[in-house]
Every structure is written in C-alpha cells, then in structure tokens.
C-alpha beads as a LAMMPS data file, in Angstrom:
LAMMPS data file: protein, C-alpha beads

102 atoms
101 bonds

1 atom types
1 bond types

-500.0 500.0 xlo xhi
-500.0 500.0 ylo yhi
-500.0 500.0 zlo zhi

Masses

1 110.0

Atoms # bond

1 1 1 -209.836 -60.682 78.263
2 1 1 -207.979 -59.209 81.146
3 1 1 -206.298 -62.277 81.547
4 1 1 -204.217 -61.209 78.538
5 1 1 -202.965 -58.049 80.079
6 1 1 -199.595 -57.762 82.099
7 1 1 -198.018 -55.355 83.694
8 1 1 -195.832 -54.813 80.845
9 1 1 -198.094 -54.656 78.530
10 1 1 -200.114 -52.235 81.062
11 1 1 -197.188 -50.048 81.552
12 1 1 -196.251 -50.089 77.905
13 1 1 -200.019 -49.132 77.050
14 1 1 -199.620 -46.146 79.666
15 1 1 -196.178 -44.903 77.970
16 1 1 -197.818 -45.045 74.520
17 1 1 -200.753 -42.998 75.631
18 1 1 -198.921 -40.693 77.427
19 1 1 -196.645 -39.797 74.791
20 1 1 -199.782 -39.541 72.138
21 1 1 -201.059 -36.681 75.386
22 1 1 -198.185 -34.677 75.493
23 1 1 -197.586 -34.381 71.910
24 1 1 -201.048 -33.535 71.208
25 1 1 -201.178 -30.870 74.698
26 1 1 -197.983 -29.508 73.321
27 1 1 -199.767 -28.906 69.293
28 1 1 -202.994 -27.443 70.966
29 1 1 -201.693 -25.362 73.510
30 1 1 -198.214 -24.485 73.127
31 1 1 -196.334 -23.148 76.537
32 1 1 -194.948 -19.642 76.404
33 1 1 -193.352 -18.290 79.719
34 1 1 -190.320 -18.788 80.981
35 1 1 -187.168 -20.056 78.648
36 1 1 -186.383 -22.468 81.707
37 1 1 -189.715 -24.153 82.029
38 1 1 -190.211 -24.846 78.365
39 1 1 -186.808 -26.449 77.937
40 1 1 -187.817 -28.709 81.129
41 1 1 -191.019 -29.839 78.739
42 1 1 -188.808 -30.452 75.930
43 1 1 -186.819 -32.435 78.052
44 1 1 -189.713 -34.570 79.871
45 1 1 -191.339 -35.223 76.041
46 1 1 -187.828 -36.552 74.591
47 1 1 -187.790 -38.693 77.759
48 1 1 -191.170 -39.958 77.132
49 1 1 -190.540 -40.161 73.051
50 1 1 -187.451 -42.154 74.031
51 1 1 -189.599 -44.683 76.217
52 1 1 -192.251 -44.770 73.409
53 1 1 -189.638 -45.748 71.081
54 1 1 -188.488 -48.376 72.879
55 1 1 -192.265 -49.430 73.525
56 1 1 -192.714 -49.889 70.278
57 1 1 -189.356 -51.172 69.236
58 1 1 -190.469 -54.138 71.683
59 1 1 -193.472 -55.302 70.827
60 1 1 -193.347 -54.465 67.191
61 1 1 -189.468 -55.572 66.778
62 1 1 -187.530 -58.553 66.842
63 1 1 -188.008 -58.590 70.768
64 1 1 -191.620 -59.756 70.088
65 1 1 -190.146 -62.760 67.595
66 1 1 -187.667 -63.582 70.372
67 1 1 -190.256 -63.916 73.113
68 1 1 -192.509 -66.313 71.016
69 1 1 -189.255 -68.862 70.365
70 1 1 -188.450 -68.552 73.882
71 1 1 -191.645 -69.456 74.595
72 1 1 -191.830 -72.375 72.362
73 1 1 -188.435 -73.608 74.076
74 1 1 -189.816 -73.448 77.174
75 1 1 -192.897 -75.804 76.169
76 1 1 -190.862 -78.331 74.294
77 1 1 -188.523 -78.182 77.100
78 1 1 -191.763 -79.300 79.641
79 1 1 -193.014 -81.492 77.287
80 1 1 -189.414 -83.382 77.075
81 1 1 -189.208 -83.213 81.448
82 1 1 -193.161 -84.467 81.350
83 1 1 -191.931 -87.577 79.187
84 1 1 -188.928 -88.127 80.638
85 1 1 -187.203 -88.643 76.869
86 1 1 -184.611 -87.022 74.940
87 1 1 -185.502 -85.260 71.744
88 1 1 -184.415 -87.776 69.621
89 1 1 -186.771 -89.877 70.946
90 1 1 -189.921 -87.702 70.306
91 1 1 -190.767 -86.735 66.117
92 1 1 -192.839 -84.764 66.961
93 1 1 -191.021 -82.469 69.154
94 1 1 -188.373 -82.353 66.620
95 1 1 -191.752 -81.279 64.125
96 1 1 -192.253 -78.559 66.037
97 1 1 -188.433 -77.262 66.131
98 1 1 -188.014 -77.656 62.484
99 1 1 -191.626 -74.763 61.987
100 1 1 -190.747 -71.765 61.087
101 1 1 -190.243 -68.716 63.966
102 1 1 -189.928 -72.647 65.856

Bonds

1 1 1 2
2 1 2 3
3 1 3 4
4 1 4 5
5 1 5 6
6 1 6 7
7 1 7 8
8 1 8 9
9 1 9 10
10 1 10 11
11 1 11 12
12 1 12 13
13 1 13 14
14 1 14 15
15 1 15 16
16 1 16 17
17 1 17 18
18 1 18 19
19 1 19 20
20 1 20 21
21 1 21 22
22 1 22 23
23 1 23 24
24 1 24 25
25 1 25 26
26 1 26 27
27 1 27 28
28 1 28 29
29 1 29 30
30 1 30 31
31 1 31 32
32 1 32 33
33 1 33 34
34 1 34 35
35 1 35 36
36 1 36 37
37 1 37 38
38 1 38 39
39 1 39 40
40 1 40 41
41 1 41 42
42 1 42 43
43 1 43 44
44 1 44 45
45 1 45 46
46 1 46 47
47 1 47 48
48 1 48 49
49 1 49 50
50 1 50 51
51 1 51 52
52 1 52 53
53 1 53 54
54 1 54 55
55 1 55 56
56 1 56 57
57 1 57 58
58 1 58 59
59 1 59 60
60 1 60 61
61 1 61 62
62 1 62 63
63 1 63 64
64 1 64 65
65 1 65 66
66 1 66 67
67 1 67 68
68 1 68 69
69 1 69 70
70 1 70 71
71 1 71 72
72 1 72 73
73 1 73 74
74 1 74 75
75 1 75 76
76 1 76 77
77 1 77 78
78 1 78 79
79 1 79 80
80 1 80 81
81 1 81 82
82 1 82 83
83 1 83 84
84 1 84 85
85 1 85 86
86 1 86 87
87 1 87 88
88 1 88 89
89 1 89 90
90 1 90 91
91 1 91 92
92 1 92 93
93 1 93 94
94 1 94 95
95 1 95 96
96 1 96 97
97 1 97 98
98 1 98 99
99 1 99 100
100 1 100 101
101 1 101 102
C-alpha cells in the first residue's frame, strides 16, 4: 500500500487536511485580539483554501484524465521501442489508442 503514495499525493493529502484544521480551529474557537493578527489568519486560510482548491482541482479535474493518457502514451510508446516497429505494424497498439480516455 505505501507503494501507492508519492510525494504529491503526500503533500496534497497534508494541504487537504490542513485546510479541513484551520477551518474547523477557526468555527470552534474563533480569534478575538488584535485587528492585525486576525487579518494575518484570514490571510494564511485563503492561502491554504487557494492550495486546497487547486488540490482538488488536480486530482479530481481534468489534470487527473490528462495524467492517465499520458501515461498510456508513455507505455505504448515502450512497447513500440521494445518491438522495434512502427504503429502501423502492431493492431493491437492501435486497439489500445482507439479505447476511450486511450
């Protein structure tokens, strides 16, 4: 299983939960003090919101679907080198183009 993490997906995990902490520290306890110090917090959670967006825009947006064809390029791609043939020389490399997401 921890073969399947990376360090982006360890850092993204981190941003998520972070943001999730604040927001939640920020509903329980709400700061009171000094004007200055609670726009500083306001600041640091639309920094982190920001970053969570983007998180999630990632992994759950058309990022994600762009990262799986890449990948499948990249292994067709091998797979051509490994036999030493064109494309048009291999059905079922051009199978495997024609899938959908492919």
């Amino acid at each position: 299983m921890l073969d399947k993490f990376t360090v982006q997906g360890i850092v993204a995990l981190f941003i998520a939960i972070s943001f999730v902490a604040l927001v939640t520290l920020w509903m329980v306890h709400p700061p009171s003090g000094d004007q200055a110090v609670i726009s500083l917090l306001n600041a640091l959670i639309m920094v982190v919101g920001s970053a969570f967006l983007q998180v999630t825009g990632y992994f759950f947006g058309s990022s994600s679907g762009s990262k799986a064809k890449d990948d499948t390029q990249t292994k067709l791609v091998e797979k051509l080198a490994l036999n030493n043939k064109s494309i048009d020389d291999q059905p079922e490399a051009q199978d495997e183009l024609r899938k959908p997401g492919g």
